[in-house]
N, CA, C and O atoms as a printed pandas DataFrame, in Angstrom:
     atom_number atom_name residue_name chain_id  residue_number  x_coord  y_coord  z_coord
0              1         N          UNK        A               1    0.126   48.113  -41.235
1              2        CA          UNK        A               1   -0.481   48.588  -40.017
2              3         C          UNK        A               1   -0.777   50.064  -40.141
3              4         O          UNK        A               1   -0.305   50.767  -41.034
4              5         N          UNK        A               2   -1.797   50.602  -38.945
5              6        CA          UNK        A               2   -2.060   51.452  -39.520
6              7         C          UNK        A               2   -1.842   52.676  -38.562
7              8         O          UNK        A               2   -2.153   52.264  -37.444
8              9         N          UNK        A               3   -1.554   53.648  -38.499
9             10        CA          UNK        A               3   -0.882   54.755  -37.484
10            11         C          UNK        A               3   -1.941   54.807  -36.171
11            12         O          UNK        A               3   -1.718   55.415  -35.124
12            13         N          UNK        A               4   -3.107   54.046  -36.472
13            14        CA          UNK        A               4   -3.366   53.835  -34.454
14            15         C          UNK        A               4   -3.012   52.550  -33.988
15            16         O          UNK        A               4   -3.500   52.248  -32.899
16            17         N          UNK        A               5   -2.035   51.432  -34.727
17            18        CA          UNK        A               5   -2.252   50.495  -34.431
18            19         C          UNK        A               5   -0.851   50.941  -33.716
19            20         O          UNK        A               5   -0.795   51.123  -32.500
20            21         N          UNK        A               6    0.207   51.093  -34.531
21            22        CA          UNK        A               6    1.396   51.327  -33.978
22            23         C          UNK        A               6    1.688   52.685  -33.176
23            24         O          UNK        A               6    2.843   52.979  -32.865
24            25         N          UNK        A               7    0.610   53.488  -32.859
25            26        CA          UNK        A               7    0.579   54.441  -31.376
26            27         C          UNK        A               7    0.435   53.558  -30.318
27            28         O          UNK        A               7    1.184   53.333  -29.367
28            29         N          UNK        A               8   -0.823   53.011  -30.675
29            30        CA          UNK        A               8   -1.137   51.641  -29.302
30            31         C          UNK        A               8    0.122   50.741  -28.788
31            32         O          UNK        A               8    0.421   50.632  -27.599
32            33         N          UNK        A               9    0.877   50.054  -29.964
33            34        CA          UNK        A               9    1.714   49.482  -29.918
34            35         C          UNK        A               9    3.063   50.103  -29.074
35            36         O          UNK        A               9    3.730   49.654  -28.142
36            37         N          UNK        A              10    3.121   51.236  -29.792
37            38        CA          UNK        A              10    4.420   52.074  -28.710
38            39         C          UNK        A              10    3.844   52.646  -27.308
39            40         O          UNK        A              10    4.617   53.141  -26.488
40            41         N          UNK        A              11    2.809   52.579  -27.131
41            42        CA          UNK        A              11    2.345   53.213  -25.026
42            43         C          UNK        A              11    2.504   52.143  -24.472
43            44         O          UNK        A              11    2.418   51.996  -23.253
44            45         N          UNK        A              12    2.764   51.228  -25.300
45            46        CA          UNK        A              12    2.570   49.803  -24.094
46            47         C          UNK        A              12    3.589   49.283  -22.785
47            48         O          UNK        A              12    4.585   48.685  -23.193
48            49         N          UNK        A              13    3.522   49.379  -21.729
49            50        CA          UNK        A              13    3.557   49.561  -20.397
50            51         C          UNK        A              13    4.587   47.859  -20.033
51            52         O          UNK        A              13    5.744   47.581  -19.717
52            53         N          UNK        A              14    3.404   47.164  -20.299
53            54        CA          UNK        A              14    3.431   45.669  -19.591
54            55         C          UNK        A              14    4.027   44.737  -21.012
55            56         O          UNK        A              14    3.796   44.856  -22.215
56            57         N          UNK        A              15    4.735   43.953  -20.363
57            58        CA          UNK        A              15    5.282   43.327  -21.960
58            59         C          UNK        A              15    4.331   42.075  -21.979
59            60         O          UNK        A              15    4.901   41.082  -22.432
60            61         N          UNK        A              16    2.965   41.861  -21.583
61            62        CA          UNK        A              16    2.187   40.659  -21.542
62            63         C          UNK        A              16    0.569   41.452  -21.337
63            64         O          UNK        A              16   -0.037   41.444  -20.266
64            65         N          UNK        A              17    0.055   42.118  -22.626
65            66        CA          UNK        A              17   -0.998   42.755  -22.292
66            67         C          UNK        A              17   -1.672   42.939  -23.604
67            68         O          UNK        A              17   -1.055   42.806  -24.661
68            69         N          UNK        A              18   -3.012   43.263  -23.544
69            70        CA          UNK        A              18   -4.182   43.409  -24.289
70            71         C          UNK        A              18   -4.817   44.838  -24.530
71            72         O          UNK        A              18   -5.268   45.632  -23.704
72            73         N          UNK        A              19   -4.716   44.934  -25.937
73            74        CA          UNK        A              19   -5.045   46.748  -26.221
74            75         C          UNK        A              19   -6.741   46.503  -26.500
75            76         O          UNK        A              19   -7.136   45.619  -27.259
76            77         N          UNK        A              20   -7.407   47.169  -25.970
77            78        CA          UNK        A              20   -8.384   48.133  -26.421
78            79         C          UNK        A              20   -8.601   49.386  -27.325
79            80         O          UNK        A              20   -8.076   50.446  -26.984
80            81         N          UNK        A              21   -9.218   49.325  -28.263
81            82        CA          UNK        A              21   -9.355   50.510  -29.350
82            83         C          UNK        A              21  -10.527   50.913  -29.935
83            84         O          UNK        A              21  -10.622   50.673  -31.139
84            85         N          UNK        A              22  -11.580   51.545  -29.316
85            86        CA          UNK        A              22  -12.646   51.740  -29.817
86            87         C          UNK        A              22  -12.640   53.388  -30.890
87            88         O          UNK        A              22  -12.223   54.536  -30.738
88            89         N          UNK        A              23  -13.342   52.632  -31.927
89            90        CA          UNK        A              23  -13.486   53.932  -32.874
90            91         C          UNK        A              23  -14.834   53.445  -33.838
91            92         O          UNK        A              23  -15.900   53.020  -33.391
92            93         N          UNK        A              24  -14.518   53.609  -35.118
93            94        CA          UNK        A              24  -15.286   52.862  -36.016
94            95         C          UNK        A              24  -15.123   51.669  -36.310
95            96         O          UNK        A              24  -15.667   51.156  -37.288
96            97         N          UNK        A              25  -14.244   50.963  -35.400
97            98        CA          UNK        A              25  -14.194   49.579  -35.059
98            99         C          UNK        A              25  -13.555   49.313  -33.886
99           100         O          UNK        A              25  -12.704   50.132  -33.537
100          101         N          UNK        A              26  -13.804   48.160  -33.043
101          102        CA          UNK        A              26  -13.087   47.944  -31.479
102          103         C          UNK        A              26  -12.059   46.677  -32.338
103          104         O          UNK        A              26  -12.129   45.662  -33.030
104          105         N          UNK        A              27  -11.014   47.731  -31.613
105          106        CA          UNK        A              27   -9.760   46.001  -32.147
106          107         C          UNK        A              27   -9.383   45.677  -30.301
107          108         O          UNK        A              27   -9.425   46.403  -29.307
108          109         N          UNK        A              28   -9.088   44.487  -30.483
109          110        CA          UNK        A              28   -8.307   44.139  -29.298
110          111         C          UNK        A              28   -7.286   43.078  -29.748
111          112         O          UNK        A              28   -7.383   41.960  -30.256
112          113         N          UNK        A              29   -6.186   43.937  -29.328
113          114        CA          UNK        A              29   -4.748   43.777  -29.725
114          115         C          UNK        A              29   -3.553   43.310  -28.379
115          116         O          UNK        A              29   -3.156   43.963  -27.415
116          117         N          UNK        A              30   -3.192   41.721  -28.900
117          118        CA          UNK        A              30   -2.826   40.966  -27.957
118          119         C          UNK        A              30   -1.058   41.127  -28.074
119          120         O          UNK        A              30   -0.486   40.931  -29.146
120          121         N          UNK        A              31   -0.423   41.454  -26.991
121          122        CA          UNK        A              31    0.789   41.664  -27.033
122          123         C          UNK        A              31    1.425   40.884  -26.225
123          124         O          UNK        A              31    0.780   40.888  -25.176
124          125         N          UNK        A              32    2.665   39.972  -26.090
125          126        CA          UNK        A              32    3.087   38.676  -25.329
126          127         C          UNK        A              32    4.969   39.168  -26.001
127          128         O          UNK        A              32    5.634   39.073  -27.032
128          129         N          UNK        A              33    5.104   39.726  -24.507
129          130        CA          UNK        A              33    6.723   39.808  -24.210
130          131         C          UNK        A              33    6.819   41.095  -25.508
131          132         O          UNK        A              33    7.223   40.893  -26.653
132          133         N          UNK        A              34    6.403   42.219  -25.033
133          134        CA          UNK        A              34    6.231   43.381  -25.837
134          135         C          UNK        A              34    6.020   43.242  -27.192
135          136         O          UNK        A              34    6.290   44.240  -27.860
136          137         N          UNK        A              35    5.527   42.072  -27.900
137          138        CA          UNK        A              35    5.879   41.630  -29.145
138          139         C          UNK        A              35    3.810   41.639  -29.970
139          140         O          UNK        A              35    2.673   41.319  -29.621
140          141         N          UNK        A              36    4.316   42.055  -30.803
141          142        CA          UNK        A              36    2.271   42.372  -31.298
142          143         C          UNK        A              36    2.202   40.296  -31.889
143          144         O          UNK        A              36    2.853   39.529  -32.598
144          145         N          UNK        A              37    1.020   40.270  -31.038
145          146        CA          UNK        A              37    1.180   38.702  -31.191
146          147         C          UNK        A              37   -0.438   38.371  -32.008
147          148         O          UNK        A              37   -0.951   37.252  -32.044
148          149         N          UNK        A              38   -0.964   39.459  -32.536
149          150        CA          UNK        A              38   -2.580   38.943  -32.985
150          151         C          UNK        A              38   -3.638   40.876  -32.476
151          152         O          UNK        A              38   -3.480   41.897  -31.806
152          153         N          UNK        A              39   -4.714   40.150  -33.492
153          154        CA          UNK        A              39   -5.918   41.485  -33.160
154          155         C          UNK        A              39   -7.122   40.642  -33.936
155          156         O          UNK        A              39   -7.117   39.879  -34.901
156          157         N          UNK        A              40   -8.184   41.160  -33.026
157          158        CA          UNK        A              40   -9.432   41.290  -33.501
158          159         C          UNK        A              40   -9.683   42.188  -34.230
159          160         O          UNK        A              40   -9.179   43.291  -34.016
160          161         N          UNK        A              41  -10.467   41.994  -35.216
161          162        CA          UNK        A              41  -11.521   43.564  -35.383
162          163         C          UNK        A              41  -12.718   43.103  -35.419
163          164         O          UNK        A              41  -13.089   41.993  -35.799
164          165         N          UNK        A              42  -13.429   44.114  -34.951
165          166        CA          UNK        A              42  -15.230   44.064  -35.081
166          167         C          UNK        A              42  -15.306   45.474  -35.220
167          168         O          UNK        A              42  -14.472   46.375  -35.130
168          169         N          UNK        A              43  -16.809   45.423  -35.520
169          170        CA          UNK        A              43  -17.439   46.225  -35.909
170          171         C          UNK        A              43  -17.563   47.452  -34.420
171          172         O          UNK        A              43  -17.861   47.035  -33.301
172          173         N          UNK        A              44  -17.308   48.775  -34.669
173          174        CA          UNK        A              44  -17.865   49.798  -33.713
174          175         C          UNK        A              44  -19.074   49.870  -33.034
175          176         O          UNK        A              44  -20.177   49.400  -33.313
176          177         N          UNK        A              45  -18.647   50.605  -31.999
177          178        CA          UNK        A              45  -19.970   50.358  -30.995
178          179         C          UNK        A              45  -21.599   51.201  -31.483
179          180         O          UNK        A              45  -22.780   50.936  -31.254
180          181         N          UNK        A              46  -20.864   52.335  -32.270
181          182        CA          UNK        A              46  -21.967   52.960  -33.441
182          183         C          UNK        A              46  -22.500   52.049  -34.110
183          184         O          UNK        A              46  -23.653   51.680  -33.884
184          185         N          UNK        A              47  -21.846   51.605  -34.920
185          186        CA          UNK        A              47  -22.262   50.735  -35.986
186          187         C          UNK        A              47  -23.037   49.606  -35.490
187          188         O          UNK        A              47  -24.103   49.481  -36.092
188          189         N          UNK        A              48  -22.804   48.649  -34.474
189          190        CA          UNK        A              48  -23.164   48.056  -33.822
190          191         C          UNK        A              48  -24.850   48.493  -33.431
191          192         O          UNK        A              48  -25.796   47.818  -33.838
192          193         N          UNK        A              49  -24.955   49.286  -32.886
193          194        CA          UNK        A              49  -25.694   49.721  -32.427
194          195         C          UNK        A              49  -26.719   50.235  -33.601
195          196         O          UNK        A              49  -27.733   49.560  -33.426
196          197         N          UNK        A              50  -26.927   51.099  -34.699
197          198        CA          UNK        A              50  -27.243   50.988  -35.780
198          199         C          UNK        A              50  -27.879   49.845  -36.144
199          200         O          UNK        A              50  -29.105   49.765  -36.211
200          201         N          UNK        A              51  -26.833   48.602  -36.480
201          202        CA          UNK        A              51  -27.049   47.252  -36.766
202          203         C          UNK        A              51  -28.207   46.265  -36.655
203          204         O          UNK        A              51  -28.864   45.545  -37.407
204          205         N          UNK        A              52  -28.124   46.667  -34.962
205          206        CA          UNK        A              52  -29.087   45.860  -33.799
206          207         C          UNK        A              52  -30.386   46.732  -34.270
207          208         O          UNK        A              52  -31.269   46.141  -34.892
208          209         N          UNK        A              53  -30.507   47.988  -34.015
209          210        CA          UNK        A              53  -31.683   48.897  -34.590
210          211         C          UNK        A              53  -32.401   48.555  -35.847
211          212         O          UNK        A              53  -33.628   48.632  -35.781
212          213         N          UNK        A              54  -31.995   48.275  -36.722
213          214        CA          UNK        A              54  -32.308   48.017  -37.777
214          215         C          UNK        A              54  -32.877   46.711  -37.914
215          216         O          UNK        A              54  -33.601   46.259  -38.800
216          217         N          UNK        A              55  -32.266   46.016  -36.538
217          218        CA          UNK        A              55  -32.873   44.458  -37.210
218          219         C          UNK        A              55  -33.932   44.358  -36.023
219          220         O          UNK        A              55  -34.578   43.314  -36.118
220          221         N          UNK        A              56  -34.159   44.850  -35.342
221          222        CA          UNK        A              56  -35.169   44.613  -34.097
222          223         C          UNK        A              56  -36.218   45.506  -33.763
223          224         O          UNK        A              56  -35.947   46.519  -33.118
224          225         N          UNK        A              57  -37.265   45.287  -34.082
225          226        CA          UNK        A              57  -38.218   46.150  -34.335
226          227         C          UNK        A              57  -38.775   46.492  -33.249
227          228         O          UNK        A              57  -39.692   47.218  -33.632
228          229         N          UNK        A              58  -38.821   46.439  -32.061
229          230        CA          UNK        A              58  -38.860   46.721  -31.040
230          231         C          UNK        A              58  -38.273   48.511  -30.317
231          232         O          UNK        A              58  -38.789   49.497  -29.792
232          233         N          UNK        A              59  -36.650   47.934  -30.824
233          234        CA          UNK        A              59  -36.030   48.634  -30.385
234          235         C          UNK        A              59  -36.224   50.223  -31.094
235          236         O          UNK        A              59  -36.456   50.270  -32.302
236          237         N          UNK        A              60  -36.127   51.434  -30.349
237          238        CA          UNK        A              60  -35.925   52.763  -30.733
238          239         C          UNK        A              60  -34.817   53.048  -31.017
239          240         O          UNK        A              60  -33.858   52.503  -30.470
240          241         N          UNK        A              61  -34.664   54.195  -32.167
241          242        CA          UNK        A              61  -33.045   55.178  -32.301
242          243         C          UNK        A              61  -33.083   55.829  -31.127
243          244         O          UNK        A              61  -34.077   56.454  -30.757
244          245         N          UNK        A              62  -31.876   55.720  -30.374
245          246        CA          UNK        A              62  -31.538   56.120  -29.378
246          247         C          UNK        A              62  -30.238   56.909  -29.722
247          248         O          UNK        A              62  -29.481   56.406  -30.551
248          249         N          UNK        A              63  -29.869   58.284  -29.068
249          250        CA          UNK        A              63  -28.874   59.220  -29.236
250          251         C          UNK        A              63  -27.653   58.322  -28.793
251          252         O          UNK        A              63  -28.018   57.661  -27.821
252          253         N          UNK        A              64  -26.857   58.152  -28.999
253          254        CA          UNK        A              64  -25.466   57.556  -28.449
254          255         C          UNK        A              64  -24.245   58.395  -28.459
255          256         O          UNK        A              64  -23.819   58.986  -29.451
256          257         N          UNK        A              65  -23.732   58.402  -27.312
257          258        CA          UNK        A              65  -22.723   59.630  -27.153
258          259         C          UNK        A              65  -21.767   58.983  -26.131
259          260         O          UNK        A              65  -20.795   59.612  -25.711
């Protein structure tokens, strides 16, 4: 694991709850009776966005902030 997984892991509040983590990837990280029970990863909302640009010719580079 990797030192934002286990920051996320130690703020946790509710012992039956779901982390959010957006960076250069969005994880969502499922926790059941304070215990790390599973995670997604996907791709960032940059990257993402990039992604979609590239494949849709339509669409403009747009600043994202």
């Amino acid at each position: 694991m990797g030192a934002d997984f286990i920051a996320n892991l130690h703020a946790i509040r509710q012992p039956n709850t779901i982390i959010v983590s957006l960076g250069t990837t969005t994880t969502f990280m499922k926790v059941t009776n304070y215990k790390f029970d599973g995670v997604i990863i996907a791709p960032g909302i940059r990257n993402s966005l990039k992604t979609m640009i590239r494949s849709a010719a339509q669409l403009k580079n747009s600043k994202f902030e």
